[in-house]
N, C-alpha and C positions, 0 to 999 in steps of 0.2 A: 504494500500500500504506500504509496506515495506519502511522502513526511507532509503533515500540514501547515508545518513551520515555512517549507516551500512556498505554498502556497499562501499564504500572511504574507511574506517577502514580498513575492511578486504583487502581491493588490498594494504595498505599501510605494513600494516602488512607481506602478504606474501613479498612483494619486501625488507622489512628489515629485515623478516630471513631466506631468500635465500643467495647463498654464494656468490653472482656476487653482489646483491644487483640493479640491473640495470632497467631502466624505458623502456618502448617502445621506447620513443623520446628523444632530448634532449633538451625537455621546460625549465626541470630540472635541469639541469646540469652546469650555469653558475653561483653558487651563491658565486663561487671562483674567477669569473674573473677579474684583473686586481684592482681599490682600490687604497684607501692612504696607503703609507708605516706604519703606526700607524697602521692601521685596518689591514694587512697583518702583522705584530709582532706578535699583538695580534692571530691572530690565529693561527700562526706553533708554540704556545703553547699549542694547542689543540689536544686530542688525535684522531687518524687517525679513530677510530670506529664510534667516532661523525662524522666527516668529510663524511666518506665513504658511511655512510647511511642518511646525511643529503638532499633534496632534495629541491631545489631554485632556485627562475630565477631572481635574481638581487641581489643585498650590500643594504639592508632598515637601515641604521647603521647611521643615523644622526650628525651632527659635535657637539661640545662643549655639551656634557654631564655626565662631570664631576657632582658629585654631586646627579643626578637626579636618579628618580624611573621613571623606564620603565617595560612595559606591551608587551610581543610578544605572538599574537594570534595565534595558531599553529605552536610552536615550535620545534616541531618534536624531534629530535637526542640533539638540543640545542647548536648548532654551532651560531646562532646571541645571544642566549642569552650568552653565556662565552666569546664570543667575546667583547658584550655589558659591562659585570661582570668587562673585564679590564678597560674599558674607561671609567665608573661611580667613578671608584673608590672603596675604603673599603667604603667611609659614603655612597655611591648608592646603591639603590635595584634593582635588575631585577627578576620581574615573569613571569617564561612560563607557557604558558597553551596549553593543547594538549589531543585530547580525544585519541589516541594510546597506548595502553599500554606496547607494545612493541618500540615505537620509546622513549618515555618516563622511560623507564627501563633504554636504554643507558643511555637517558640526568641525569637521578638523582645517577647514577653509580658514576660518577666521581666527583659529587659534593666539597668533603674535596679535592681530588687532585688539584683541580684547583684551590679551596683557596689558598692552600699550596704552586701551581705557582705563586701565583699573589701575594704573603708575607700579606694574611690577616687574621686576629686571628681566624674569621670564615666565612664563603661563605655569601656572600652577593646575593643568587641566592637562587630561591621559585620554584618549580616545584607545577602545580597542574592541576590533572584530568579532563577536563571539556568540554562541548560545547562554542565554539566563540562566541555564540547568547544568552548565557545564562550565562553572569560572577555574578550574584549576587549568587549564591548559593555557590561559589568560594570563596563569602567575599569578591570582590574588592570592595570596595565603592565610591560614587558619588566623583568627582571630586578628586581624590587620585593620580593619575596615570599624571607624564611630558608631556611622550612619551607614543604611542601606534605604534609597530611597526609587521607587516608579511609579511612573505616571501612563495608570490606563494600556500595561501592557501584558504583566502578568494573566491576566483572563485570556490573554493570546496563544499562549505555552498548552501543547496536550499534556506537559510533563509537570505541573501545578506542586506534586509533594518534592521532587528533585528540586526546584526552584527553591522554597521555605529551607528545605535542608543546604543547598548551598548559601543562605545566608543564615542561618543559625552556624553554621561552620567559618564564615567567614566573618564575623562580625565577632569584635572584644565584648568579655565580661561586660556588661552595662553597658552596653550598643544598643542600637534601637533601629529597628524596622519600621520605617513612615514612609505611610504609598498608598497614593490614590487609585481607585479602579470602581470596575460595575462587577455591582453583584444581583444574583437573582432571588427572586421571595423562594425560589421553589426548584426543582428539578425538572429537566424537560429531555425530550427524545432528539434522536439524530437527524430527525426533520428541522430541528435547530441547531444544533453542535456540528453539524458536519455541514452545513448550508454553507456556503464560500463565504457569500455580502456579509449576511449575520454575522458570521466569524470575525473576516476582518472589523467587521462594523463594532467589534467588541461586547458582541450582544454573546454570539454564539457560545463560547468559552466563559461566558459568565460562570461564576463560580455560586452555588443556593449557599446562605451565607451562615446557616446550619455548619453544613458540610466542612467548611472552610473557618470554625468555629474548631471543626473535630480534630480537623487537619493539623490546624496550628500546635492544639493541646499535644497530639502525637508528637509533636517533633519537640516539644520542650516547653514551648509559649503556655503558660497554665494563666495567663490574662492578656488580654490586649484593652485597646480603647478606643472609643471612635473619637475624633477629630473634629467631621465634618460632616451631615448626609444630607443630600439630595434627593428627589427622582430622576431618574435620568432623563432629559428630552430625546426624542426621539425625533418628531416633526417630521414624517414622511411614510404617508397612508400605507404604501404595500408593503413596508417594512413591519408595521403597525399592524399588520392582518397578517404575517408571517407568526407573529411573535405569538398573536391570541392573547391567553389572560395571562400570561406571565409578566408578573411588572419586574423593572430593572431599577437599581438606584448605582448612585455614585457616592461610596466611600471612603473617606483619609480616614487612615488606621497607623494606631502606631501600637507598637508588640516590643517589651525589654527585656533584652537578654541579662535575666536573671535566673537559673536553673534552681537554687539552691534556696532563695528566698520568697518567688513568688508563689500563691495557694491558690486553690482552685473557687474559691468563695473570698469574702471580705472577710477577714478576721481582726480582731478587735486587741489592740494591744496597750490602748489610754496613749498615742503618741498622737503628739501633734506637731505641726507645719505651719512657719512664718514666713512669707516670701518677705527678704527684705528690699526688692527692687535690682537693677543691674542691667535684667537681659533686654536688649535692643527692642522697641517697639509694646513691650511691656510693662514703662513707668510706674501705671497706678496698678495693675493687677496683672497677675500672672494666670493662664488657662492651662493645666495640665492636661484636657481630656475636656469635650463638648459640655460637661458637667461638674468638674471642678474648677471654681476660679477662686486663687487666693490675690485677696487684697494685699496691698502691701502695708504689714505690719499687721498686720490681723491674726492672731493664730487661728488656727482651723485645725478640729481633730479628724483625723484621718484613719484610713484601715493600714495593717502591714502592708500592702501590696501596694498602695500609694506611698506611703512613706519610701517606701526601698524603691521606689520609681525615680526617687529623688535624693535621698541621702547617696545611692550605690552610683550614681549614674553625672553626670557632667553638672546638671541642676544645683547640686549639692551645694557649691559656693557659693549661691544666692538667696538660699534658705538656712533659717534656725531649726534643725530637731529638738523638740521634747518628747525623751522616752525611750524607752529601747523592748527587745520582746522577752525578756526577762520575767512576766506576770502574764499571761490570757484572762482576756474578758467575754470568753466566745466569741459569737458570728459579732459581724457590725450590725450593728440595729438598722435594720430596713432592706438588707441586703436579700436580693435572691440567686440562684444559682443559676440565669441563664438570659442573657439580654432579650428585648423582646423591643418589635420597630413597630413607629407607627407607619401608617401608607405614604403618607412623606418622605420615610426613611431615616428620620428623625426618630433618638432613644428614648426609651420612658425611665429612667433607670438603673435597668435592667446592669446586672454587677457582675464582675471579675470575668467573665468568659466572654461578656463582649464589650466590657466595661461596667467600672466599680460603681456605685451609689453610694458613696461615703458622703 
């Protein structure tokens, strides 16, 4: 059977050297929308060729990564990587990786130009050729990588649990997995998973967010959190009568490599969390998760699994801990054991396995 990684290439291909550059739908099409004023600087220094053929359904751009070596899997054109390229810094590294050889021709095009914006002596940005499910032949190695971040690509891969395991393998202790993509309310047949459009369209490979719930917990992740949710737009009738009742939404998720710390529920340990200010675009409060915002200076009691999201992990220097897990006071008051969406795609919530309610 023909790889259908093939086939994603080539529909990618044609759409970025066509002159419109345009998708069926508009899964795609929102990887501009709205954002911190930092994150939006940073990119109207980007040239509009990256932009115009970049293709995304969310900002997977994480806060305070000054410093840090970040990994975006399916990079495409390279608009989160040179976006990412300002906010690390000259001493930060960011690698794309992207099996497109044409959407990768633009990204490594501009390479010295975008140094040359950002005043660093040379690009602090790695382009390389490859499969998402397959980084070692790439050279990244075990525990190298801060950040692993994609945009709207992963639901592209038939190979979904290799992908999570190459970045649980390549991501340090207190790394973090933040990446936007479409997921499905539900499971569907090969009248949709194998359709070409659908597929490339991002529909197809959609992951039911169940599943991908299960997925994570296998491979280590015993919490994630959501970010950000949307419904997906869609905006094109036969795509739309293809799909039937399956709705689709757009997720930023983020998942920390903690093996040793995080629990499969909210547990309760009397610690609490003071953000005292610092991270860029953050002055008056800090947003860990769609659902926690700590003010600054306010403490806020928390579960273990938020706490260790932040003392174990880069956060650390901009918050006060109180407490440690020396005493259990059971579950966290109000926690349940399983996220639950509204038809928005927006949480109710719902704690530790698809985010905490602390």
């Amino acid at each position: 059977m023909k790889d259908i990684r093939e086939e994603v290439k080539n529909y990618y291909s044609k759409i970025t050297t066509e002159a419109n550059g345009e998708m069926e739908t508009k899964i795609c099409s929102c990887a501009l929308d709205g954002g911190p004023k930092y994150i939006n600087e940073a990119r109207a220094m980007i040239p509009d060729e990256i932009i115009s053929h970049f293709y995304g359904c969310g900002s997977p751009i994480p806060p305070a990564l000054e410093g840090m070596t970040v990994l975006d899997l399916g990079c495409g054109t390279g608009l989160d990587v040179y976006t990412i390229s300002k906010l690390v810094g000259e001493n930060g590294r960011v690698i794309g990786v992207d099996m497109n050889d044409d959407q990768l021709a633009i990204a490594m095009k501009y390479q010295d130009e975008m140094a040359k914006k950002f005043g660093y002596k040379k690009s602090n940005v790695e382009f390389k050729k490859g499969y998402i499910e397959d980084l070692k032949p790439l050279g990244i190695e075990d525990g190298s990588v801060d950040i692993v971040i994609s945009n709207c690509v992963i639901n592209l891969s038939p190979y979904k649990e290799e992908v999570f395991k190459e970045v649980w393998r390549v991501l340090k202790t207190g790394g973090e997995l933040y990446f936007s993509d479409i997921f499905a309310d539900r499971r569907f047949g090969e009248d949709i998973s194998m359709n070409l459009i659908l597929r490339g369209e991002c529909l197809g490979g959609a992951m039911y967010i169940e599943d991908f719930r299960r997925l994570l917990r296998k491979i280590g992740w015993e919490d994630f959190r959501y970010i950000k949710s949307n419904k997906a737009a869609i905006d094109n009738e036969e795509i739309e009568a293809m799909i039937g009742n399956v709705e689709f939404f757009s997720h930023t998720i983020k998942a920390v490599k903690l093996p040793e710390l995080l629990e499969d529920i909210c547990e309760n340990y009397g610690q609490v969390a003071t953000y005292r200010g610092g991270i860029l675009g953050s002055e008056n409060y800090f947003d860990l998760d769609d659902h926690h915002r700590f003010y600054k200076n306010l403490p806020l009691s928390v579960c273990g699994n938020s706490c260790a999201m932040i003392e174990n992990t880069r956060l650390a220097k901009y918050f006060d801990i109180m407490g440690d897990r020396s005493e259990h006071f059971g579950a966290f008051s109000g926690c349940s054991t399983a996220p639950s969406l509204d038809k928005d795609g927006s949480g109710d919530g719902g704690c530790c396995e698809g985010g905490c309610c602390c």
